[in-house]
LUMDO-179512 format. One record per residue (C-alpha): residue in three letters; y, x, z; residue number from 1. Coordinates in nm, 4 decimals, decimal comma. Example, Ala and Ser with C-alpha at 12.3 -4.5 7.8 and 13.67 -1.06 7.14 Angstrom:
BEGIN
ATOM  rest        py        px        pz   nr
ATOM   ALA   -0,4500    1,2300    0,7800    1
ATOM   SER   -0,1060    1,3670    0,7140    2
# end
This chain:
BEGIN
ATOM  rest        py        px        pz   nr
ATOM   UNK    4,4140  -15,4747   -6,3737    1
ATOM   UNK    4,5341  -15,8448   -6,3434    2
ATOM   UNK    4,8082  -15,8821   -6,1018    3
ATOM   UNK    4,8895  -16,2607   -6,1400    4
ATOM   UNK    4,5934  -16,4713   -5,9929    5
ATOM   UNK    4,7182  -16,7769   -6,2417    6
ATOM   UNK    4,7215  -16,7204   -6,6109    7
ATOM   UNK    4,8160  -16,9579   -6,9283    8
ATOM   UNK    4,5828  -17,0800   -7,1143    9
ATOM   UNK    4,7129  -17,0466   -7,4623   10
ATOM   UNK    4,8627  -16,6733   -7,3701   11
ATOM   UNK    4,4762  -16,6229   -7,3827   12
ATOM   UNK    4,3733  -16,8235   -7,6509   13
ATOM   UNK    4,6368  -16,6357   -7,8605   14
ATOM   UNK    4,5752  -16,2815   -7,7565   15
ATOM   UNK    4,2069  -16,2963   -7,8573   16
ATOM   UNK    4,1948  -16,4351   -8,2728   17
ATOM   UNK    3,9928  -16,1595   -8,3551   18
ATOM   UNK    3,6592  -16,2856   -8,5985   19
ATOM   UNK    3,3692  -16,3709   -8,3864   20
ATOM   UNK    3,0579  -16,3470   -8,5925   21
ATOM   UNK    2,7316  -16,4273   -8,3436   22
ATOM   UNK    2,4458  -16,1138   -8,4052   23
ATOM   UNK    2,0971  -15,9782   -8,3086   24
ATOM   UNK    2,1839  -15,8097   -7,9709   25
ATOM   UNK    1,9673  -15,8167   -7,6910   26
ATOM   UNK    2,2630  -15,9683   -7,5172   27
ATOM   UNK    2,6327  -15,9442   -7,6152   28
ATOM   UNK    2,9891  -16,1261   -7,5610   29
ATOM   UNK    3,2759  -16,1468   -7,7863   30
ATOM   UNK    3,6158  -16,1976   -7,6850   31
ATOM   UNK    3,4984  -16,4385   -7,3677   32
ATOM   UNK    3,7169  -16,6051   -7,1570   33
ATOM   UNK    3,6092  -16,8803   -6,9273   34
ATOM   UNK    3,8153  -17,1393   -6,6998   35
ATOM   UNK    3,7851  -17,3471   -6,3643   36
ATOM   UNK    4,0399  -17,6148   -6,4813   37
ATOM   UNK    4,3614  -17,4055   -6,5749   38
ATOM   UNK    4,2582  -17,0876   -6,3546   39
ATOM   UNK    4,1401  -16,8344   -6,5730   40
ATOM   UNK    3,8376  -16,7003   -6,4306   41
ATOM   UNK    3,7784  -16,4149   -6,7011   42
ATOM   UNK    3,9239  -16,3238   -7,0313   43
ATOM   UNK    3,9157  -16,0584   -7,3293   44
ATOM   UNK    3,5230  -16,0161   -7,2323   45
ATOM   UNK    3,3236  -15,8129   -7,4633   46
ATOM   UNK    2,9936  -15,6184   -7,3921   47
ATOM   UNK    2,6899  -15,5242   -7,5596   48
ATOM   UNK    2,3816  -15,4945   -7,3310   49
ATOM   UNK    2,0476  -15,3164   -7,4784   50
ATOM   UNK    1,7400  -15,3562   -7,3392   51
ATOM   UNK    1,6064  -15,2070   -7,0297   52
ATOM   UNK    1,9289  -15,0463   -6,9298   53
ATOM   UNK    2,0624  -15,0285   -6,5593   54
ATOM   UNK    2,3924  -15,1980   -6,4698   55
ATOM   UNK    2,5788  -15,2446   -6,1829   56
ATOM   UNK    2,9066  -15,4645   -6,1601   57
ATOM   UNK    3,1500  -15,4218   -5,9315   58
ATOM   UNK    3,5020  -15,5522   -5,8737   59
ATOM   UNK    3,6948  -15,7141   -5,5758   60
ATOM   UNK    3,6620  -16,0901   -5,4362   61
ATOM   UNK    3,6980  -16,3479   -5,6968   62
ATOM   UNK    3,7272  -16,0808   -5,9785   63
ATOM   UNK    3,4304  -16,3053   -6,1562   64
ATOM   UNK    3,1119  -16,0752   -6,1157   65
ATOM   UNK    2,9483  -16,3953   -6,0254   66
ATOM   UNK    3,1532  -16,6116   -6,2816   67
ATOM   UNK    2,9877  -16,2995   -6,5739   68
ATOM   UNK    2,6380  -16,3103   -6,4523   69
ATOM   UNK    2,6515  -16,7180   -6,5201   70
ATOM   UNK    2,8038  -16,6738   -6,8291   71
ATOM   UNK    2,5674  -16,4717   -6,9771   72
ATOM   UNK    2,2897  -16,7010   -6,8499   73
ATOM   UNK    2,4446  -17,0209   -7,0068   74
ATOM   UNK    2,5578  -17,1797   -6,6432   75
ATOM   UNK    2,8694  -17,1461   -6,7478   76
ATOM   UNK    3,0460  -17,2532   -7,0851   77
ATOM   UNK    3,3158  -17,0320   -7,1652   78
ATOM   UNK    3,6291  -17,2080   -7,3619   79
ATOM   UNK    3,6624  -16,9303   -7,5800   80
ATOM   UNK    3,4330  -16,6207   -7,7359   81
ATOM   UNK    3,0652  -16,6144   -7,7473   82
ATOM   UNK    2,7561  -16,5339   -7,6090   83
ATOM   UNK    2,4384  -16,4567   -7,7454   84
ATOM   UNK    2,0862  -16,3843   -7,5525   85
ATOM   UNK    1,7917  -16,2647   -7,7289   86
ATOM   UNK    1,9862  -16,2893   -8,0918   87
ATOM   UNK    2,0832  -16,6875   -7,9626   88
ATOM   UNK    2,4250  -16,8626   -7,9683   89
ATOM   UNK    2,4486  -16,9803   -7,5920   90
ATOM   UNK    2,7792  -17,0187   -7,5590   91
ATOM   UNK    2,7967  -17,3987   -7,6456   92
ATOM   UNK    2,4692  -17,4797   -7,4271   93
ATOM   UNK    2,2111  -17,3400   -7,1856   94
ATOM   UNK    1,9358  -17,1199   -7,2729   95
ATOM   UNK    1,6399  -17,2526   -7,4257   96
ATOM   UNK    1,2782  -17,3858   -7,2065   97
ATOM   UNK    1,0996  -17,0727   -7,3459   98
ATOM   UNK    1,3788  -16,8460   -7,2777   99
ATOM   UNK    1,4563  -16,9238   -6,9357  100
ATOM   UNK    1,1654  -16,7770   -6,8237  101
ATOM   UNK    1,2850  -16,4395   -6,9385  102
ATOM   UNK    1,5711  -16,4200   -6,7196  103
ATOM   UNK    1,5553  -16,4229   -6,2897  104
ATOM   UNK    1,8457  -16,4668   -6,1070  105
ATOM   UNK    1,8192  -16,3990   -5,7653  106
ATOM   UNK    2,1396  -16,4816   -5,5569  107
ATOM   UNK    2,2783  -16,3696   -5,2216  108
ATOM   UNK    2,0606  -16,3246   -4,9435  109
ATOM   UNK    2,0923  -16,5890   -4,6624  110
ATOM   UNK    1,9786  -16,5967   -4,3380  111
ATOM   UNK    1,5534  -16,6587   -4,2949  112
ATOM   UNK    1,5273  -16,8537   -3,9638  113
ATOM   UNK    1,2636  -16,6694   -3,7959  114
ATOM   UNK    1,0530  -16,9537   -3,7447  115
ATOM   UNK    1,0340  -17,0813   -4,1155  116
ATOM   UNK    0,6917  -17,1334   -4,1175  117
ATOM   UNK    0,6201  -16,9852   -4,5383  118
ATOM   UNK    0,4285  -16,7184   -4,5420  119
ATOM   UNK    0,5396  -16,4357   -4,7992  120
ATOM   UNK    0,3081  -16,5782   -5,0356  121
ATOM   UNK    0,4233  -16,9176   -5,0512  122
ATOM   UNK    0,7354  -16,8559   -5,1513  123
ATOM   UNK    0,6037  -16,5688   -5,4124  124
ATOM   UNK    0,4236  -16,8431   -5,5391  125
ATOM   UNK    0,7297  -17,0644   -5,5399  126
ATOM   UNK    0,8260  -16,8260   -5,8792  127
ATOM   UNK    0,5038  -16,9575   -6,0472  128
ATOM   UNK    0,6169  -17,3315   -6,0443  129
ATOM   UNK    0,9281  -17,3014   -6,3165  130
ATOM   UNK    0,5780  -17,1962   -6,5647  131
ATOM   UNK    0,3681  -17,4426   -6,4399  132
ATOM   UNK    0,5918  -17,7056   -6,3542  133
ATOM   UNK    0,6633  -17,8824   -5,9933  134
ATOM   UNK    0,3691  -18,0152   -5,7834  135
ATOM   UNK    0,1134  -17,8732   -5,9665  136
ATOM   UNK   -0,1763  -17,7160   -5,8663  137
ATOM   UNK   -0,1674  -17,3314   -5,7964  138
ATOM   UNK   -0,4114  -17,1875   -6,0198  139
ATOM   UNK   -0,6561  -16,8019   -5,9312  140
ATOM   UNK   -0,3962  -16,7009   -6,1751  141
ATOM   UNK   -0,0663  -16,7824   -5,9724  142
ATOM   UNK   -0,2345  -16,6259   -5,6952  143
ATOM   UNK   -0,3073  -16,3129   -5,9025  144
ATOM   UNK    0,0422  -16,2849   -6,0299  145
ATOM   UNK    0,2133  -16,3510   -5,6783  146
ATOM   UNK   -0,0329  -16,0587   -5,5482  147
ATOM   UNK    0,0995  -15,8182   -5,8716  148
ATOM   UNK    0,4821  -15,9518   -5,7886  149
ATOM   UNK    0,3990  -15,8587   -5,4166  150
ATOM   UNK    0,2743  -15,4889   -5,4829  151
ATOM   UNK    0,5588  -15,4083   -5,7317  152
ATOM   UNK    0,8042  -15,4825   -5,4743  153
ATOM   UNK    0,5690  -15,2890   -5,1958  154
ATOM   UNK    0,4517  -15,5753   -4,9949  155
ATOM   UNK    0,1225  -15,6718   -5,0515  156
ATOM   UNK   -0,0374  -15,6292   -4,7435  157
ATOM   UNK    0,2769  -15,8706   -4,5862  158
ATOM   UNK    0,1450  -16,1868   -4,8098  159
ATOM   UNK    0,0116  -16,3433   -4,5145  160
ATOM   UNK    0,2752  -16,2671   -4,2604  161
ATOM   UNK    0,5671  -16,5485   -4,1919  162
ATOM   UNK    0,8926  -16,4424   -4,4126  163
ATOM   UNK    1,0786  -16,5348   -4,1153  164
ATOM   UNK    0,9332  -16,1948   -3,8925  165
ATOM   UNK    1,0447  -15,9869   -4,1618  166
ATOM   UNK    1,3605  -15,7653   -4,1776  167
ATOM   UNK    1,6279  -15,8520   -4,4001  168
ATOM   UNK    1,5447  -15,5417   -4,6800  169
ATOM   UNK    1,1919  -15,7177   -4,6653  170
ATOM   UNK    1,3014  -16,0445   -4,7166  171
ATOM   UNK    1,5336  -15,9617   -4,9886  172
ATOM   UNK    1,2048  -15,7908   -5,1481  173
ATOM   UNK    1,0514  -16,1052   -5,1189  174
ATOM   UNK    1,2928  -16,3109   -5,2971  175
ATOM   UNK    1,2906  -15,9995   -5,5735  176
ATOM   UNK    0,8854  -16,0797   -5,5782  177
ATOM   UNK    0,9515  -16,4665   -5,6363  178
ATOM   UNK    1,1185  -16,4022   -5,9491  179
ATOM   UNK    0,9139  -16,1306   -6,0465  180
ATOM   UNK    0,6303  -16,3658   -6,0345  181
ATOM   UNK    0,7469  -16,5538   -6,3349  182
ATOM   UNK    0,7277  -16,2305   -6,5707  183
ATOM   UNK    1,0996  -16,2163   -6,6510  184
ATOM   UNK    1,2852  -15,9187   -6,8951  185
ATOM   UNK    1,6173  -15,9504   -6,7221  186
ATOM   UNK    1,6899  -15,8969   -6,3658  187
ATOM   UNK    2,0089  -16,0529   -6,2134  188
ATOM   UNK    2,1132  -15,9725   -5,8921  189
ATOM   UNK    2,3888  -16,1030   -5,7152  190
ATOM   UNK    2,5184  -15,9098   -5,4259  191
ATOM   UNK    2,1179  -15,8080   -5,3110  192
ATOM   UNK    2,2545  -15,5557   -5,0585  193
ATOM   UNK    2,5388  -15,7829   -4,8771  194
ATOM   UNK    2,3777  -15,8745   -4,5387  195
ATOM   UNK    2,1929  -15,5156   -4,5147  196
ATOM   UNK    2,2620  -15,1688   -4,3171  197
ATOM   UNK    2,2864  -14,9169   -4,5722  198
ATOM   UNK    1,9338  -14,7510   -4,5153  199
ATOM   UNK    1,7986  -15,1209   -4,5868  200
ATOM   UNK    2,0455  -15,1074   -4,8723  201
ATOM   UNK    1,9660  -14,8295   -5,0395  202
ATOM   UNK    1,5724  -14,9183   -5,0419  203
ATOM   UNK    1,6640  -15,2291   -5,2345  204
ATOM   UNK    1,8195  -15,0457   -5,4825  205
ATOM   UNK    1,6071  -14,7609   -5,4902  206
ATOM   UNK    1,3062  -15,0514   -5,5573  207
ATOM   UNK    1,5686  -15,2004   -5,8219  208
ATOM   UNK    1,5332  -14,8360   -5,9848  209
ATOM   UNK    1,1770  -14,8668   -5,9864  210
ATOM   UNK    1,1567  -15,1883   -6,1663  211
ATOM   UNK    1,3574  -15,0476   -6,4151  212
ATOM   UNK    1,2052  -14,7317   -6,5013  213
ATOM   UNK    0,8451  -14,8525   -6,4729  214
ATOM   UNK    0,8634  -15,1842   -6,5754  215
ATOM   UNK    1,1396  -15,1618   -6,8463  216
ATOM   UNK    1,2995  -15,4413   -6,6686  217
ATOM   UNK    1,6857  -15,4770   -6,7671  218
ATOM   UNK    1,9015  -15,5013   -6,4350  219
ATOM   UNK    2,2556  -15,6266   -6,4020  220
ATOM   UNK    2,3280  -15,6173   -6,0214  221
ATOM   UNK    2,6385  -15,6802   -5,8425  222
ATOM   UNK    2,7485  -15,4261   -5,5376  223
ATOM   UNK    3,0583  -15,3538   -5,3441  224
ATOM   UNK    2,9003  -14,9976   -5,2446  225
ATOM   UNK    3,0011  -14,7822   -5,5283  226
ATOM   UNK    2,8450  -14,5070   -5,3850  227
ATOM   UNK    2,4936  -14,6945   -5,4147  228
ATOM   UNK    2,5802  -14,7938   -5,7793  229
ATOM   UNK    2,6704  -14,4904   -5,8692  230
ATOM   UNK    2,3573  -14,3326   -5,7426  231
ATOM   UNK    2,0895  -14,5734   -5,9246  232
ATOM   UNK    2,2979  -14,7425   -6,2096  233
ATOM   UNK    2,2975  -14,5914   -6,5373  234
ATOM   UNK    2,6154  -14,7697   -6,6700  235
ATOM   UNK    2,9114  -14,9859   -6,4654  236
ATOM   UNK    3,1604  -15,2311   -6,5112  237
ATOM   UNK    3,4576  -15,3038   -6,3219  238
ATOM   UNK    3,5812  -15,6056   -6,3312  239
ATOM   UNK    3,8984  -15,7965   -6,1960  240
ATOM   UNK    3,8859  -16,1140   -6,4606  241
ATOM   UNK    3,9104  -15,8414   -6,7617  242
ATOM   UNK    3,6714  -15,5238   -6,7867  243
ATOM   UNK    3,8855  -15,2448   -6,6084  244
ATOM   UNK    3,5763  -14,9288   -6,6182  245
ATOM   UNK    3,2833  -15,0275   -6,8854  246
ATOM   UNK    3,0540  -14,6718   -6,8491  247
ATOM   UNK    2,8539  -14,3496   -6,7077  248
ATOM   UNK    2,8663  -14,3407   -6,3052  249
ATOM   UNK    2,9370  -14,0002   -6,3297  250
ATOM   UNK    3,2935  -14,0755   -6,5320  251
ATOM   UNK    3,5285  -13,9459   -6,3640  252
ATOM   UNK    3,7655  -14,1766   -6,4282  253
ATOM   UNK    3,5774  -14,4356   -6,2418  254
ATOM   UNK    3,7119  -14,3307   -5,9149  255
ATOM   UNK    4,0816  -14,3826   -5,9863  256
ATOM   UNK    3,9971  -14,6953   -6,1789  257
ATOM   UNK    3,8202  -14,8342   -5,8694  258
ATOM   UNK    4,0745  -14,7242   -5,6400  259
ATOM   UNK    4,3665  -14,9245   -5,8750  260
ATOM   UNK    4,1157  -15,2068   -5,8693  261
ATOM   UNK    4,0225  -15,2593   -5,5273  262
ATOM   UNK    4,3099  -15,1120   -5,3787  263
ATOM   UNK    4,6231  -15,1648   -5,5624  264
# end
């Protein structure tokens, strides 16, 4: 666990000279650490992700869940290590046109006003414009894959309905549809379950299972409830800037390593 919220950034540089040789992983980092001017955000990072696995992230404020999740996506340059996506260097710059579109990222959910006049299928539909590109024409087959995005999230019959009257799980289900209306491989949720009771919660993450096992969608979300992660994820990381707890919910050694993390 890190203790000091300030670190050097040659102490870092010179604990981690280990080789870093890029490979064929579906997505992996090596030795990453990444930087907001001289505050080291994360360090000594090193995963291997396969495809269609399950994983939930969880770690105190400003432990750099978020920081991760943009790392791996190519937001983010680290100053040391590397990342590769789909067998692709992508540490030095952002993920390709093609590739983009194989990765959603849906972030926190923020408050609808009620009288935002979109209907649930507008802003499905609003997923189909990173393919087709901005102010072009929605095509029979937007519509079709906005209706597919709708029913695999368990909406369909809500298309027409303002996303303003619905309840927060809904409307976080609606977001989930936007992104699953551009046909992605990788899931990325950040903090889906923040704003909700823990019935509405738990049905968000229950659908998040359901993605994965029928879909073969691969799911990195973040969640403070370690009860709901370790009830739907299949493997999770704890983070506070370095991995504290990289494995099966059922470990139990995850419960004391949460408690030193969260707690301590």
């Amino acid at each position: 666990m890190i203790q000091q919220s300030r670190i050097q950034l040659d102490t870092v540089q010179e604990s981690n000279k280990r080789s870093i040789t890029p490979n064929n992983s579906f997505i992996r980092l090596k030795d990453v650490a990444v930087a907001y001017g001289q505050e080291v955000a994360l360090f000594d990072i090193s995963l291997e992700i396969s495809p269609g696995e399950f994983i939930g992230i969880c770690g105190p404020n400003a432990s750099g869940k978020t920081t991760l999740l943009k790392t791996i996506l190519g937001i983010i340059k680290p100053f040391q290590g590397i990342v590769t996506l789909f067998g692709k260097d992508v540490s030095k710059g952002g993920l390709s046109h093609a590739d983009r579109f194989r990765i959603g990222y849906v972030p926190q959910l923020l408050n609808i006003d009620r009288n935002f006049p979109a209907s649930v299928q507008d802003v499905i539909l609003m997923g189909r414009y990173s393919r087709i590109g901005l102010f072009r024409r929605i095509r029979k087959e937007d519509r079709q894959k906005a209706w597919e995005a709708a029913e695999k999230v368990h909406l369909e019959d809500t298309l027409k309905r303002p996303i303003g009257h619905l309840s927060g799980g809904q409307q976080q289900k609606v977001l989930i549809a936007q992104v699953l209306a551009q046909n992605p491989e990788i899931l990325m949720m950040d903090e889906p379950t923040s704003a909700l009771d823990f019935k509405m919660a738990r049905s968000v993450m229950k659908l998040l299972d359901e993605l994965n096992r029928n879909y073969g969608l691969t799911i990195f979300t973040i969640n403070h409830n370690i009860r709901l992660l370790r009830e739907f994820s299949q493997r999770i990381i704890c983070i506070n800037k370095r991995i504290a707890f990289d494995g099966s919910p059922n470990d139990p050694v995850l419960e004391s390593v949460v408690e030193k993390v969260f707690f301590s």
